[in-house]
Each structure stands twice: as C-alpha cells, then as structure tokens.
C-alpha positions in Angstrom: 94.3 -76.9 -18.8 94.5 -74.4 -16.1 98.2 -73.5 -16.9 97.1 -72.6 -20.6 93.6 -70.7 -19.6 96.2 -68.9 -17.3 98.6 -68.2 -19.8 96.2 -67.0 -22.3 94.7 -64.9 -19.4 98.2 -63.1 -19.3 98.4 -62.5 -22.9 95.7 -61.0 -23.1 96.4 -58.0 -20.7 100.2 -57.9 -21.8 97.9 -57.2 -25.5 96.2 -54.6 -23.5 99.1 -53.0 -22.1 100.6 -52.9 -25.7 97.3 -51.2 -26.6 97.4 -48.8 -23.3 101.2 -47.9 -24.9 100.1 -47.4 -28.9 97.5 -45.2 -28.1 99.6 -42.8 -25.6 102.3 -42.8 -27.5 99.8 -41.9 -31.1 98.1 -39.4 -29.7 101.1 -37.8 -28.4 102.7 -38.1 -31.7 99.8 -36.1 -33.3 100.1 -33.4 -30.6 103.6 -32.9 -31.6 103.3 -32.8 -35.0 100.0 -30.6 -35.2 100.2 -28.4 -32.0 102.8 -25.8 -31.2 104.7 -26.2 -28.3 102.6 -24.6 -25.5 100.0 -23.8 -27.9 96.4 -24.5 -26.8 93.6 -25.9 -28.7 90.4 -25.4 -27.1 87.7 -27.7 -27.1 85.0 -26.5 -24.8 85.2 -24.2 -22.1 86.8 -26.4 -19.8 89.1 -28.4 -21.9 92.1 -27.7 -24.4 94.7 -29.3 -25.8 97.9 -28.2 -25.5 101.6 -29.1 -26.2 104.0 -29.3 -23.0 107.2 -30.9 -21.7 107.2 -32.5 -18.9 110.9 -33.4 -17.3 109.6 -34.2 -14.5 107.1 -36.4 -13.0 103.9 -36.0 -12.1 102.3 -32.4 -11.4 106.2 -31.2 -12.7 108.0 -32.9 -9.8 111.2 -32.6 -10.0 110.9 -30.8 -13.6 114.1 -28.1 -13.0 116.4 -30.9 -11.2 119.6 -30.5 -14.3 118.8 -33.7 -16.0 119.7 -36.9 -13.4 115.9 -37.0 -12.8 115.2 -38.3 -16.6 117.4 -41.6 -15.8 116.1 -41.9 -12.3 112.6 -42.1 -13.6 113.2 -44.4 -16.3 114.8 -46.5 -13.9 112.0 -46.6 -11.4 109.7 -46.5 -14.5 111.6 -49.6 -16.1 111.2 -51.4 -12.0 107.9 -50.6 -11.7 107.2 -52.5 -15.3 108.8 -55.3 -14.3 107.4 -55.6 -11.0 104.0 -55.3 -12.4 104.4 -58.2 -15.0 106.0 -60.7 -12.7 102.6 -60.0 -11.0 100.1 -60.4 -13.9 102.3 -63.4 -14.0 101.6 -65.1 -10.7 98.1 -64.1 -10.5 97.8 -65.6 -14.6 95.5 -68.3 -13.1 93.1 -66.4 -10.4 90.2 -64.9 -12.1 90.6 -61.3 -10.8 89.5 -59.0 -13.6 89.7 -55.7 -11.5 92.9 -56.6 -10.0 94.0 -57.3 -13.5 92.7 -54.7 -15.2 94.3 -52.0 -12.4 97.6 -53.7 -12.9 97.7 -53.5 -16.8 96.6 -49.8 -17.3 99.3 -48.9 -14.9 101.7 -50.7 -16.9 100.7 -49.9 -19.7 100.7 -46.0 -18.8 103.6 -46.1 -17.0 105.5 -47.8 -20.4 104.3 -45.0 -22.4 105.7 -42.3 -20.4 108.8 -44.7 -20.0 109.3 -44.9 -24.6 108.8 -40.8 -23.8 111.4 -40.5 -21.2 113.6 -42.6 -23.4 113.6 -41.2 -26.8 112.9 -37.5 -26.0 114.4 -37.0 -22.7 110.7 -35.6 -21.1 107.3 -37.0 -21.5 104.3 -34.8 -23.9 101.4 -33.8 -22.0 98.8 -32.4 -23.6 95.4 -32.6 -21.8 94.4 -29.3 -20.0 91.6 -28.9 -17.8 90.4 -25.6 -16.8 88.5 -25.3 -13.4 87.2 -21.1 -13.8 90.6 -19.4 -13.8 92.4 -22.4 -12.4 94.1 -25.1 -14.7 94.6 -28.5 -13.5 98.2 -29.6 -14.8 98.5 -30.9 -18.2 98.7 -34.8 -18.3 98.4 -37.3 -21.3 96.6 -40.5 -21.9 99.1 -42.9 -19.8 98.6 -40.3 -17.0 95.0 -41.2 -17.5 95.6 -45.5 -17.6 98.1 -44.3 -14.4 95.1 -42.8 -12.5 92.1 -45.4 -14.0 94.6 -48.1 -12.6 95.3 -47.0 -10.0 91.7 -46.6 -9.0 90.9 -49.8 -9.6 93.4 -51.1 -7.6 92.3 -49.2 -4.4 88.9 -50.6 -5.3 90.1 -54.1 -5.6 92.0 -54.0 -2.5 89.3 -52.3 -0.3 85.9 -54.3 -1.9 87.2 -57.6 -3.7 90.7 -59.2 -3.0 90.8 -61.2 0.3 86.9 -60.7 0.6 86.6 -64.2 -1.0 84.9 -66.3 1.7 86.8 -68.8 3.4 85.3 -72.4 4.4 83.9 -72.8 7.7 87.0 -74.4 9.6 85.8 -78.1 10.6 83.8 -79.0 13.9 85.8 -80.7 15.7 83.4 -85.0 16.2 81.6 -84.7 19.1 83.2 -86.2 22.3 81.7 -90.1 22.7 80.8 -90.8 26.2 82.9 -93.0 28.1 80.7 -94.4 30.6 77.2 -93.9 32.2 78.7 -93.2 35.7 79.7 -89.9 34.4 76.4 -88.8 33.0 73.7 -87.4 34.8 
C-alpha cells in the first residue's frame, strides 16, 4: 500500500511540473506573438512586460559567448532534470510536501527554460521590474518556479528535513547486584 500511496505521490508532482512547464511556456508564447521584441508594456509603475532574448543564463550570463553556451545549458539543464526526478523518486514514499514542492517547481522551471533553449536557441523573458530608475533583469515565469523552489528548498533544509525527532536511544537494564558483600 505504501509503494502505490508513494507512487501516486510522485505522479502527482511530475503533473505539477508538467503544469510549472505549460504555463511558462503559454505565457511566453503570448509575449511573442503580442509584444514586439524589446517592446514594453507597462502595467503599473513598477512593472512592465516586455519581450527579450535571453542566450544566456541567468542575469545574461554568459549571453555574448558565440553560441557553445546554448548546448552547455541544455545539457546541464537536461542533468539537473534528471537529477531532480530520480529524487522525487526516492523520496515518493516520505511525506515531505516542502521538500517536494521545492523540488518540482525547480523542475518544472528549469524544463521550461530547457523546451526554450531547445526550439529557439535562447530562452523569452519577459517580466520587468522597475526599482526608481533601476530595472531588475527581465526573467519569466520558470525563473519565478526557479526562485519559489529554490526558496523552499533552503527553507526545508534549514527548518524541516533532519529536524524529525529521533527515539530516545535505549537505557541500557540496570546492573543486578551480585552479592551483599559489595553493598554498603
């Protein structure tokens, strides 16, 4: 029984890392089509939305490096991934939702950048935030899984995992006296 309550544990974040990569990877499809490249769209005074190519990785690492740095981050994308499920895997039958969770939203961002990397050559960001005159770089909604998962990973590791508490270790029987000459 604990196999299949596992199991169907596992499904259920693989669903949500499907869901994590559909919604990146629509909403980036809508920014394409509807917003110019580099264009901005403002939405308050702090936020637009924007159209950019990223062929680098995060914060435009590595963006002007001639190309070899679009296969080396699918690979280590693609490692990552696997990585990540092999551990939803092993820890299918542990109920450890923020471990979990933290797990799936990175995989699940770090596919949708990966389908980006893949079929364009450069992942589409397209949130801007504006900070006065300064603007934080553009990132997209796996960025966003990235950094949510991420968080909750730090979290887990720091508050939950490992914190469980462990038995008492058994007391050793108490030592049976051996004779009365030796008590006092």
């Amino acid at each position: 029984m604990e196999s299949k309550q596992g199991t169907n544990r596992f499904i259920v974040w693989m669903v949500f890392a499907i869901l994590v990569v559909l919604a990146d990877q629509a909403t980036k499809e809508a920014i394409i089509r509807w917003v110019p490249l580099y264009g901005d769209v403002p939405i308050n005074d702090f936020i637009n939305l924007t159209h950019q190519q990223n062929t680098g990785a995060a914060f435009s690492f590595l963006a002007g490096a001639g190309g070899w740095q679009r296969w080396f981050f699918v690979v280590l994308a693609s490692v990552v991934s696997a990585v990540l499920v092999v551990w939803l895997w092993r820890i299918r039958a542990s109920n450890l939702p923020v471990l979990s969770a933290g797990l799936t939203l990175v995989l699940g961002g770090a596919v949708g950048n990966l389908v980006d990397r893949i079929r364009l050559g450069y992942v589409t960001d397209f949130i801007q935030v504006w900070f006065g005159s300064w603007a934080f770089p553009s990132f997209n909604v796996a960025d966003s899984a990235i950094t949510v998962g991420a968080a909750l990973l730090i979290i887990d590791s720091l508050f939950l995992s490992g914190k469980e508490k462990a038995a008492p270790p058994e007391e050793a029987p108490p030592r049976a006296r051996t004779s009365s000459r030796f008590a006092r």
